[in-house]
C-alpha positions, 0 to 999 in steps of 0.5 A: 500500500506504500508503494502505491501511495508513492508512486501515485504521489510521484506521477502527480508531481511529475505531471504538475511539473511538465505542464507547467513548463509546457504552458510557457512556451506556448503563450507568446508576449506582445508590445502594442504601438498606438498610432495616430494618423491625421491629414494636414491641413490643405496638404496630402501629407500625413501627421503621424504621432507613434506611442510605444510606452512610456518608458524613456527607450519607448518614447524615444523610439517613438519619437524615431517613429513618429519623425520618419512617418511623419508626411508620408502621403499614403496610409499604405507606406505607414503600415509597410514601415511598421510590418519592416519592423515586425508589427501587425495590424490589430485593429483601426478606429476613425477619429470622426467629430461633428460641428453644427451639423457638418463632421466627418473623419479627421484622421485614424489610430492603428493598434498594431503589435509585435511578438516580444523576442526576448522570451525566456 
């Protein structure tokens, strides 16, 4: 009766042990960037304002960003530099406003992520 007790007790830990290890692996960690984009005014060029974090590495990557995107002309070349750098699309919102009675879309934020390399 030991015997079975012990080796009952081994196989559960050594289960617990496995899937806890495995589980790690499995789950990948994400960094998001938050971009703003709006058109400026009486121009085709394009204001884009990057928000990586708001560590001082971030917001001084962001700024690189923002200061290299800035006055694209397409929303096409905007997408094609961040996936150059490993981002993906998430999702888009339209900035929309109204004032008396007139209003349409000023501009537009992509969410998009990167897989973290630096996973352990």
């Amino acid at each position: 009766m030991p015997k079975l007790l012990l080796i009952t007790l081994l196989i559960c830990l050594s289960q617990s042990s496995f899937s806890q290890a495995f589980s790690k692996n499995l789950s990948p960690t994400y960094s998001y960037s938050y971009l703003t984009v709006m058109g400026k005014t009486f121009s085709k060029k394009l204001s884009v304002e990057v928000d990586l974090g708001d560590t001082p590495e971030q917001i001084e990557l962001g700024k690189s960003y923002s200061d290299i995107l800035n006055n694209k002309k397409s929303y096409a070349a905007i997408l094609n530099y961040m996936a150059d750098k490993k981002y993906e699309l998430v999702e888009s919102r339209d900035i929309v406003g109204s004032y008396q009675g007139t209003g349409g879309s000023y501009g537009i934020i992509l969410i998009m992520r990167k897989v973290d390399s630096d996973q352990k």
